[in-house]
PDB file of N, CA, C and O in Angstrom:
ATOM      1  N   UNK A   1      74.344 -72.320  61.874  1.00  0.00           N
ATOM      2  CA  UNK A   1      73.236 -72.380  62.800  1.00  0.00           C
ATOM      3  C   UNK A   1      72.681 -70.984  63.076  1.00  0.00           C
ATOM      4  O   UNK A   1      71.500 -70.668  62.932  1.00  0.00           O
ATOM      5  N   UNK A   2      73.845 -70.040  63.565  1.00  0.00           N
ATOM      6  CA  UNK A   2      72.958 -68.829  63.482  1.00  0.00           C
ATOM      7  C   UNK A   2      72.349 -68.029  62.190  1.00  0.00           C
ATOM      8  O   UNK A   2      71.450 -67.210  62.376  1.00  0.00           O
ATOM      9  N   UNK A   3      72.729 -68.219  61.209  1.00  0.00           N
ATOM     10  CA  UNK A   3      72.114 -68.117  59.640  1.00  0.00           C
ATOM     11  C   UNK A   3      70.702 -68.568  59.661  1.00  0.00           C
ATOM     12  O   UNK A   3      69.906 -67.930  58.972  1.00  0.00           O
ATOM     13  N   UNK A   4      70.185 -69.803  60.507  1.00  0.00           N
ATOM     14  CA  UNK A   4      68.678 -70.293  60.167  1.00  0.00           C
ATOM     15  C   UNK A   4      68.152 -69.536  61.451  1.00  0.00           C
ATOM     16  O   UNK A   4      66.924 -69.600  61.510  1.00  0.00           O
ATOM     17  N   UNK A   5      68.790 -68.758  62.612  1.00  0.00           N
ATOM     18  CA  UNK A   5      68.082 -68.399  63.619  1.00  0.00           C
ATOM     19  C   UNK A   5      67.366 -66.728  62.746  1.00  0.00           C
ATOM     20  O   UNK A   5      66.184 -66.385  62.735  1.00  0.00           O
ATOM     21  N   UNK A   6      68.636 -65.936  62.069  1.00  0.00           N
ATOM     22  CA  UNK A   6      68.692 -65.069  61.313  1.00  0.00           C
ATOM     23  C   UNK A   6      67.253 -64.985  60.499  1.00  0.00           C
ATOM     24  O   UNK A   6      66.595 -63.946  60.441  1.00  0.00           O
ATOM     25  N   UNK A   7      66.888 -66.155  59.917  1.00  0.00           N
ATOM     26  CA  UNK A   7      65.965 -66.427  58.824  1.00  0.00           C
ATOM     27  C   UNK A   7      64.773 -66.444  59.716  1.00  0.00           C
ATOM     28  O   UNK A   7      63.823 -65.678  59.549  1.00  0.00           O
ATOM     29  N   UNK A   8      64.828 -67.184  60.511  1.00  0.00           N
ATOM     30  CA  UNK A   8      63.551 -67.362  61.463  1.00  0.00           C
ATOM     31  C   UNK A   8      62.896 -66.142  62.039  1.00  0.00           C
ATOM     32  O   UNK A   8      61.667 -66.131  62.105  1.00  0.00           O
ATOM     33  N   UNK A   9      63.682 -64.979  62.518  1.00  0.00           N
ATOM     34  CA  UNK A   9      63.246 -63.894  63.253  1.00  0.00           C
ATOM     35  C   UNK A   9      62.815 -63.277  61.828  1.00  0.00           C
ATOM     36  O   UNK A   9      61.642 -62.936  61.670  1.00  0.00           O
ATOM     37  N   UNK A  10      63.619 -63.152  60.940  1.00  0.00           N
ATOM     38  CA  UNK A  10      62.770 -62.537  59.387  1.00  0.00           C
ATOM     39  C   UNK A  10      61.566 -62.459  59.097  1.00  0.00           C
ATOM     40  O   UNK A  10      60.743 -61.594  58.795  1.00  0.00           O
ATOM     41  N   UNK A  11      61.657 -64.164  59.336  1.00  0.00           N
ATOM     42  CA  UNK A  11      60.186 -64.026  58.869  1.00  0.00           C
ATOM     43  C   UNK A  11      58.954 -63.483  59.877  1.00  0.00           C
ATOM     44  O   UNK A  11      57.948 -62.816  59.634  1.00  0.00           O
ATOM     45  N   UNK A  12      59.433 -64.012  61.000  1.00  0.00           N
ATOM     46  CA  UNK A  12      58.499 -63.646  62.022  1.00  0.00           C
ATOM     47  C   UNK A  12      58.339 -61.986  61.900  1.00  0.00           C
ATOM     48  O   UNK A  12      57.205 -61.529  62.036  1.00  0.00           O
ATOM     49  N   UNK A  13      59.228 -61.260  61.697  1.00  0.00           N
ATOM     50  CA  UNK A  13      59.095 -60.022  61.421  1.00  0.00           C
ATOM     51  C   UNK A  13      58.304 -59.721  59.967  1.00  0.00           C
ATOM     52  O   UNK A  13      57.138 -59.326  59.963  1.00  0.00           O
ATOM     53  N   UNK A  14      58.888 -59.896  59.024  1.00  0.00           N
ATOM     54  CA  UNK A  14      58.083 -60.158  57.852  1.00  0.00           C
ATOM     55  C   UNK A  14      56.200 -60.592  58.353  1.00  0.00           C
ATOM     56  O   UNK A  14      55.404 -59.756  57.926  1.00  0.00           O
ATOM     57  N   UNK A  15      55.632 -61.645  59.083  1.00  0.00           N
ATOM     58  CA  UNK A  15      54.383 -61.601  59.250  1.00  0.00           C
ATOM     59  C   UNK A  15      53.908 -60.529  60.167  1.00  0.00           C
ATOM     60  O   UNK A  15      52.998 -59.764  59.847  1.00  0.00           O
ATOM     61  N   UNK A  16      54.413 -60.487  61.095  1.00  0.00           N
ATOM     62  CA  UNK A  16      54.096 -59.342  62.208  1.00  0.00           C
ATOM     63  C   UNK A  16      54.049 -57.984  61.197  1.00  0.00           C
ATOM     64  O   UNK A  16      53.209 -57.087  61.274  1.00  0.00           O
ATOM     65  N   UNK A  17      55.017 -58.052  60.359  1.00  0.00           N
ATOM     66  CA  UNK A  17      54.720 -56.951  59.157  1.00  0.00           C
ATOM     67  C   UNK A  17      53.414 -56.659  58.614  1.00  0.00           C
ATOM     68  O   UNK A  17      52.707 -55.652  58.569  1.00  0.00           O
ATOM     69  N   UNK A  18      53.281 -58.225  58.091  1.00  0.00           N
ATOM     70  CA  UNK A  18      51.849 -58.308  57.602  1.00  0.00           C
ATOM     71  C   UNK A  18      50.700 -58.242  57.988  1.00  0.00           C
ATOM     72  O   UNK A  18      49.646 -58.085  57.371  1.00  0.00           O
ATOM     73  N   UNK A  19      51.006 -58.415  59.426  1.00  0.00           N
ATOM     74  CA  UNK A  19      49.600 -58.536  60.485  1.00  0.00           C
ATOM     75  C   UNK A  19      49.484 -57.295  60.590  1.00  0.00           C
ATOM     76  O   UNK A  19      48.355 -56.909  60.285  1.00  0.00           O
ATOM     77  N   UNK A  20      50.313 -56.362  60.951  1.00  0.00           N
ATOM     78  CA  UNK A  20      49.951 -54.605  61.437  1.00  0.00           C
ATOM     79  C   UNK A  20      49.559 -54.129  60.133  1.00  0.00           C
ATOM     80  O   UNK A  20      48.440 -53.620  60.205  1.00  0.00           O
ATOM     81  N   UNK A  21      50.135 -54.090  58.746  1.00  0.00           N
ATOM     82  CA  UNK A  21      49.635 -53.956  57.356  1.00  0.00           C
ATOM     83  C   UNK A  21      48.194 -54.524  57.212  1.00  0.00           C
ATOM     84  O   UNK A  21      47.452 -53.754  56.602  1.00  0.00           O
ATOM     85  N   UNK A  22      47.652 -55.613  57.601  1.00  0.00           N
ATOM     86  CA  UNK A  22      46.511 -56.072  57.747  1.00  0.00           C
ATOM     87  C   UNK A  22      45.104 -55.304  58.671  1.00  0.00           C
ATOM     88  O   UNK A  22      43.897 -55.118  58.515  1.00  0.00           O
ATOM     89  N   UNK A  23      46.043 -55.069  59.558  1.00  0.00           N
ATOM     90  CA  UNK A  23      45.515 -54.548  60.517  1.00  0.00           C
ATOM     91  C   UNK A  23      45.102 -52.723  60.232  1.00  0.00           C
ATOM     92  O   UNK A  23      44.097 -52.075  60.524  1.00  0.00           O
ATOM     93  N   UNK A  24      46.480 -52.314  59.495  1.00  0.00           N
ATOM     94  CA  UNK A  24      45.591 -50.924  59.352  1.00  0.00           C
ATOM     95  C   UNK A  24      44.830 -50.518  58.361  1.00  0.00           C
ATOM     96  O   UNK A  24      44.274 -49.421  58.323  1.00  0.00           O
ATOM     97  N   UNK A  25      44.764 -51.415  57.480  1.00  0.00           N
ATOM     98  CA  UNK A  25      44.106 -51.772  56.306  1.00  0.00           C
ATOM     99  C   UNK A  25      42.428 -51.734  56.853  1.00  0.00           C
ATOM    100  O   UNK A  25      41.607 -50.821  56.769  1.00  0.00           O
ATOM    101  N   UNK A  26      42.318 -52.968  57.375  1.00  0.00           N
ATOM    102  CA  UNK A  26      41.011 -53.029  58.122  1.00  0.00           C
ATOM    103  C   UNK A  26      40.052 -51.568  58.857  1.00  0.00           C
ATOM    104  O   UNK A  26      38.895 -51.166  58.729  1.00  0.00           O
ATOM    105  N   UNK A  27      41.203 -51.131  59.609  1.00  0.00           N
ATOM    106  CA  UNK A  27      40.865 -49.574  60.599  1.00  0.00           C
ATOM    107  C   UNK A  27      40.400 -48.633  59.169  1.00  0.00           C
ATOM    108  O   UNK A  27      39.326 -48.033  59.130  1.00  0.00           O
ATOM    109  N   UNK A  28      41.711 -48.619  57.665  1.00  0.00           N
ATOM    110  CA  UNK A  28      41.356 -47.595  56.582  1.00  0.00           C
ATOM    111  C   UNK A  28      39.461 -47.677  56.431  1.00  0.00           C
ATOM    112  O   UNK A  28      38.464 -46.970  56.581  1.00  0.00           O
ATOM    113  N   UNK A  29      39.824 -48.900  56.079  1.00  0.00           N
ATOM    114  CA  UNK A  29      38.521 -49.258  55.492  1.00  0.00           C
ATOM    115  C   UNK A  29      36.713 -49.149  56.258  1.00  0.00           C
ATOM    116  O   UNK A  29      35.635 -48.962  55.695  1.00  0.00           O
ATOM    117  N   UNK A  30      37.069 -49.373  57.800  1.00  0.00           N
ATOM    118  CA  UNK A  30      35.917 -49.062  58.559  1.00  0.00           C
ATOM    119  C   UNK A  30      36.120 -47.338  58.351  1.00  0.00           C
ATOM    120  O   UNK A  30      35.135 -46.631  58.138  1.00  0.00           O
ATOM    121  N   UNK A  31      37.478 -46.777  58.436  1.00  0.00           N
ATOM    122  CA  UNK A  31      37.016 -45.486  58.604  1.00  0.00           C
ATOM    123  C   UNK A  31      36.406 -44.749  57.647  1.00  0.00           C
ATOM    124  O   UNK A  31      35.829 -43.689  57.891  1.00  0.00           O
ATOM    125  N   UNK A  32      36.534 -45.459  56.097  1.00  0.00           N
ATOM    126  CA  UNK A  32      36.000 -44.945  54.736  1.00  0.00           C
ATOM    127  C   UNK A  32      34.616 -45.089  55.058  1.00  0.00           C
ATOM    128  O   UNK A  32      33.767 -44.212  55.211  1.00  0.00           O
ATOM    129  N   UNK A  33      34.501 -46.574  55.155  1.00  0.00           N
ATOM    130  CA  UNK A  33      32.863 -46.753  54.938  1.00  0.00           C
ATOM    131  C   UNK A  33      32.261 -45.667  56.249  1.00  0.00           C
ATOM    132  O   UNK A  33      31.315 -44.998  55.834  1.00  0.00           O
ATOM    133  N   UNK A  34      32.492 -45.480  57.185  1.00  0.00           N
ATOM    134  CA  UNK A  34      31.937 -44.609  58.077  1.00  0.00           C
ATOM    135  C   UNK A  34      31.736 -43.287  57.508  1.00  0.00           C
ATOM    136  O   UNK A  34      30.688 -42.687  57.267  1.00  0.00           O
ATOM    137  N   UNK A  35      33.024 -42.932  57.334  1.00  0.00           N
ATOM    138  CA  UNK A  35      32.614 -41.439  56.109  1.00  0.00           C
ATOM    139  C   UNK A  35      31.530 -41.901  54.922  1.00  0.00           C
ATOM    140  O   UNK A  35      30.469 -41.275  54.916  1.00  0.00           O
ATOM    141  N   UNK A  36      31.674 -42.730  54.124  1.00  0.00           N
ATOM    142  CA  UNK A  36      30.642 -42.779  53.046  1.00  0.00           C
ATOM    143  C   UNK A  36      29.728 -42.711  53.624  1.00  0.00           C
ATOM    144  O   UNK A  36      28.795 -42.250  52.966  1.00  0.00           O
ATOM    145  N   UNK A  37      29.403 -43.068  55.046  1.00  0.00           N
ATOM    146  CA  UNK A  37      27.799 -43.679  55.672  1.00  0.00           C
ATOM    147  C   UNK A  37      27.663 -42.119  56.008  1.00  0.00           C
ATOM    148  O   UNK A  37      26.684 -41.516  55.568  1.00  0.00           O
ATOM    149  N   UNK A  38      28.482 -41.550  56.665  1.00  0.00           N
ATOM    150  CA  UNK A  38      28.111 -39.987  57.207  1.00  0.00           C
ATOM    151  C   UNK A  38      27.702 -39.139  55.852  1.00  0.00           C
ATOM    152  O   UNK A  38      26.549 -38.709  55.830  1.00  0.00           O
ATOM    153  N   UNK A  39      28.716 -38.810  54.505  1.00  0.00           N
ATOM    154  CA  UNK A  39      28.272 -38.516  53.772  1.00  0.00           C
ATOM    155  C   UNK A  39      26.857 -38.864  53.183  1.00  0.00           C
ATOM    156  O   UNK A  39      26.198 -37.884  52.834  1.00  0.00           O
ATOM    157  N   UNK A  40      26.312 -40.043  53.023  1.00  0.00           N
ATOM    158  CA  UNK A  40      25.142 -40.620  52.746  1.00  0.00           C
ATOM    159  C   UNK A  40      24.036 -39.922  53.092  1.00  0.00           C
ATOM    160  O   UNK A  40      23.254 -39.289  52.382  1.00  0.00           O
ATOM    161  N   UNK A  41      24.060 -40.151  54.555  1.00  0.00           N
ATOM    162  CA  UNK A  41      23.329 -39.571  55.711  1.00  0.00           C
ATOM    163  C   UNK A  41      23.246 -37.729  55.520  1.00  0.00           C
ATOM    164  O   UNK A  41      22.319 -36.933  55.372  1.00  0.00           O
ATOM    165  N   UNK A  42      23.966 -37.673  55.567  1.00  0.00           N
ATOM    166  CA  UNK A  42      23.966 -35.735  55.107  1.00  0.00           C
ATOM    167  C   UNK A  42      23.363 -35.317  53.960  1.00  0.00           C
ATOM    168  O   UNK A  42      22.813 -34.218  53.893  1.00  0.00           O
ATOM    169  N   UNK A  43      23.435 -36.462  52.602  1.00  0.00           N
ATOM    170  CA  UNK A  43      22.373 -36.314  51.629  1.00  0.00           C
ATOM    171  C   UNK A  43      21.443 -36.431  51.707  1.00  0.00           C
ATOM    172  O   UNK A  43      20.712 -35.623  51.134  1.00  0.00           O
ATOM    173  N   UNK A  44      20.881 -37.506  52.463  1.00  0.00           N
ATOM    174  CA  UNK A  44      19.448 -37.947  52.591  1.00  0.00           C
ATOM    175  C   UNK A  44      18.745 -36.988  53.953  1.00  0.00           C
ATOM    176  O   UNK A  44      17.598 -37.227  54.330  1.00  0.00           O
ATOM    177  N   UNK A  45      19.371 -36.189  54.432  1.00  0.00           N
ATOM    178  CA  UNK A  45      18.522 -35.357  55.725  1.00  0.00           C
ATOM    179  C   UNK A  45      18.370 -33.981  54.601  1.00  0.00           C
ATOM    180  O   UNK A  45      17.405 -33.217  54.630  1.00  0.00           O
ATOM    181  N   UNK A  46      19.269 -33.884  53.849  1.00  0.00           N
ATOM    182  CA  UNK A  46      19.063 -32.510  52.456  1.00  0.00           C
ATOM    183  C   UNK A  46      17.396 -32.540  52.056  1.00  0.00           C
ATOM    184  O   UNK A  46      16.602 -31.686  51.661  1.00  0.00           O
ATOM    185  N   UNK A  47      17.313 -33.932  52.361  1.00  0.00           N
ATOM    186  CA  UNK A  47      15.954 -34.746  51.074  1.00  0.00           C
ATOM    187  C   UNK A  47      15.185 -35.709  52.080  1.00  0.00           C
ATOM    188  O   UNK A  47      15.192 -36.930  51.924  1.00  0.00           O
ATOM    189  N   UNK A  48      14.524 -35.077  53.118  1.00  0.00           N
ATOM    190  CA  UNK A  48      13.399 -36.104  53.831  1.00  0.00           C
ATOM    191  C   UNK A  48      12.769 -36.855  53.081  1.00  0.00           C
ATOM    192  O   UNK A  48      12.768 -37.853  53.803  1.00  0.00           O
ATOM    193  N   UNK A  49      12.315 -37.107  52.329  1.00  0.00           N
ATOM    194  CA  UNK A  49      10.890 -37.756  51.635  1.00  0.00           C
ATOM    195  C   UNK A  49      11.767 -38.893  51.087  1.00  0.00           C
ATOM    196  O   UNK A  49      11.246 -39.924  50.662  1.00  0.00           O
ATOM    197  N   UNK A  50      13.525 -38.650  51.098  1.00  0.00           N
ATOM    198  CA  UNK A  50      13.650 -40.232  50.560  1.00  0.00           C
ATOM    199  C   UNK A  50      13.527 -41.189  51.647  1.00  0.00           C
ATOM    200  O   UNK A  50      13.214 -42.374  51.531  1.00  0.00           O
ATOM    201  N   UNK A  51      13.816 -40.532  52.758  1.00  0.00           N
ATOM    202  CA  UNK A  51      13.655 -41.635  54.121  1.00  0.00           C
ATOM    203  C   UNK A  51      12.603 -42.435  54.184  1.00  0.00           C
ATOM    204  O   UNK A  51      12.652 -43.558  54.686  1.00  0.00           O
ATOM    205  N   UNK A  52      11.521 -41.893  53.653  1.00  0.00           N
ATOM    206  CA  UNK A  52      10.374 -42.241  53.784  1.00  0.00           C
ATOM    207  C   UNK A  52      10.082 -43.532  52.517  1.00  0.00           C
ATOM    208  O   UNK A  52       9.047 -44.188  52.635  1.00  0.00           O
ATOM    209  N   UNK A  53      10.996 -43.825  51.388  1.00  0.00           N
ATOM    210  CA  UNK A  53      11.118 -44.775  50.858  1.00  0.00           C
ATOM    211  C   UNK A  53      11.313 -46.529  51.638  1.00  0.00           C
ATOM    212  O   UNK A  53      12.246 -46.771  52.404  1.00  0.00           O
ATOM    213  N   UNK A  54      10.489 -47.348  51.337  1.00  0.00           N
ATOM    214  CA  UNK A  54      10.465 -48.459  51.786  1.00  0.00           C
ATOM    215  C   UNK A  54      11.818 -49.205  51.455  1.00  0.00           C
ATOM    216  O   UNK A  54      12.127 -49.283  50.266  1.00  0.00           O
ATOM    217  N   UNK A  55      12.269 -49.506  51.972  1.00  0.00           N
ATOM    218  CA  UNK A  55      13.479 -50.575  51.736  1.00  0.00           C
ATOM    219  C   UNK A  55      12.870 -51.480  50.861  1.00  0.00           C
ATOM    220  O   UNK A  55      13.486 -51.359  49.803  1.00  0.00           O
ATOM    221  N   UNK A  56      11.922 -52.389  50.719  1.00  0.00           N
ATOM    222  CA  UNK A  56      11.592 -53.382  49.587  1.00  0.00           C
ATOM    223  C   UNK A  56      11.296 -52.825  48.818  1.00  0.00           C
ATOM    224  O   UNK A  56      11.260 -53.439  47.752  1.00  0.00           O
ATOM    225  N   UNK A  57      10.825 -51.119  48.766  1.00  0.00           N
ATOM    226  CA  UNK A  57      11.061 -51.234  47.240  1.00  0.00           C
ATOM    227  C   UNK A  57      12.230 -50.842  46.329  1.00  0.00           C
ATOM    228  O   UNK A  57      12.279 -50.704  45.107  1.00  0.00           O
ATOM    229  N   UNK A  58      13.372 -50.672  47.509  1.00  0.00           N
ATOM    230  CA  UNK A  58      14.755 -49.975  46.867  1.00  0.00           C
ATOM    231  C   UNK A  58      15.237 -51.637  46.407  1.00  0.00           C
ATOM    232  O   UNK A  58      15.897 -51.917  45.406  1.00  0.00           O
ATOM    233  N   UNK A  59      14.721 -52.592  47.411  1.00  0.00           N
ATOM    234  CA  UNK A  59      15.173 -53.918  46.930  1.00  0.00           C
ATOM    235  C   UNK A  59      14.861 -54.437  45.673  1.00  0.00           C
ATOM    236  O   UNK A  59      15.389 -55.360  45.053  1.00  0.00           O
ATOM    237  N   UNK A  60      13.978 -53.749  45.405  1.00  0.00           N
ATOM    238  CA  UNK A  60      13.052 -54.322  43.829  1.00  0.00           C
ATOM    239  C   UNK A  60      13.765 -53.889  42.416  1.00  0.00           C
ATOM    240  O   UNK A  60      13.979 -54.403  41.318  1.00  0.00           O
ATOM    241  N   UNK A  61      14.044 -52.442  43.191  1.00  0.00           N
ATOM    242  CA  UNK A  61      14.767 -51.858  41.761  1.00  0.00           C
ATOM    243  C   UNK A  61      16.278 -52.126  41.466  1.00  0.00           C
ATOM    244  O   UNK A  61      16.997 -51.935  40.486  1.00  0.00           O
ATOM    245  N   UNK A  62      16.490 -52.709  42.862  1.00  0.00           N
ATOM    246  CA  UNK A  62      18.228 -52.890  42.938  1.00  0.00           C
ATOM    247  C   UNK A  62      18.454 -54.561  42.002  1.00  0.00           C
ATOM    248  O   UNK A  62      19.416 -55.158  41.518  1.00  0.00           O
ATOM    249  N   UNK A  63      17.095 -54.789  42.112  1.00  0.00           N
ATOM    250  CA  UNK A  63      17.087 -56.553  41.875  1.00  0.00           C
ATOM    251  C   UNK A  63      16.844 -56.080  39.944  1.00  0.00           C
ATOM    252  O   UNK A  63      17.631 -56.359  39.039  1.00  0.00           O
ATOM    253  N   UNK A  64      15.948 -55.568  39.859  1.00  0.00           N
ATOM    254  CA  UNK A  64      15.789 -55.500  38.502  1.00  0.00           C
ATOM    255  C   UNK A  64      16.873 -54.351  37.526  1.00  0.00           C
ATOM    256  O   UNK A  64      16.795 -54.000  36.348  1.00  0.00           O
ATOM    257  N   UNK A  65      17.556 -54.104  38.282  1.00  0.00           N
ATOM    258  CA  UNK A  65      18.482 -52.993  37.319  1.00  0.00           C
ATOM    259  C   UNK A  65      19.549 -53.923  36.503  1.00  0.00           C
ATOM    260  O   UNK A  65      20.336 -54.365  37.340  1.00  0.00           O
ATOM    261  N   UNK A  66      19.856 -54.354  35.304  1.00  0.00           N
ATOM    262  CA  UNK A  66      20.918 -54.315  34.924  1.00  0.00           C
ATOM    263  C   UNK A  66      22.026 -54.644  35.371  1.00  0.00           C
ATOM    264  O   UNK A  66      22.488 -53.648  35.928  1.00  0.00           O
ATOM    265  N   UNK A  67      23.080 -55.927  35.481  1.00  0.00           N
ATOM    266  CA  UNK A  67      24.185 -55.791  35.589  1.00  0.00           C
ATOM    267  C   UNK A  67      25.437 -54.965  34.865  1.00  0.00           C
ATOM    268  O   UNK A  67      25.697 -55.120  33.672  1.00  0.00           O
ATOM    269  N   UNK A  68      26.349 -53.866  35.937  1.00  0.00           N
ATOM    270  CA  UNK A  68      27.201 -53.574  35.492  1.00  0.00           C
ATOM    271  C   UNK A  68      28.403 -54.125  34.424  1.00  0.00           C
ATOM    272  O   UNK A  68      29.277 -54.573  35.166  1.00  0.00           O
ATOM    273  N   UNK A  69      28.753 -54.260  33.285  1.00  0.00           N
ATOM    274  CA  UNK A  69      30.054 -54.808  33.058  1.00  0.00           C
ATOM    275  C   UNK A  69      30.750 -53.849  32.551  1.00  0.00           C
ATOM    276  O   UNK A  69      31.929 -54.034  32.249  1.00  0.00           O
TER     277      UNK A  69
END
């Protein structure tokens, strides 16, 4: 009996594992894309005149480029 209590807290530890692993995973990842977005941003103030590009037409060229394989 105490052998399946043994197993039980395991696992519960084992997910709680997974949840904080999950969890800082998530935090990595907002904190990347935030840097990519800051980096981004620091290129494009280098280069005013791209700001001034319309979003539909970055949509146009993004639509007609080529898929990667």
């Amino acid at each position: 009996m105490l052998r399946h209590t043994d197993d039980s807290n395991q696992l519960d530890s084992k997910s709680r594992r997974k949840q904080q692993d999950e969890r800082r995973m998530r935090f990595r990842r907002a904190i990347e894309t935030y840097a990519e977005q800051r980096q981004l941003q620091h290129e494009l103030g280098e280069f005013p005149d791209l700001a001034l590009i319309s979003p539909s037409m970055d949509a146009r060229h993004r639509q007609s480029a080529a898929p990667v394989r």
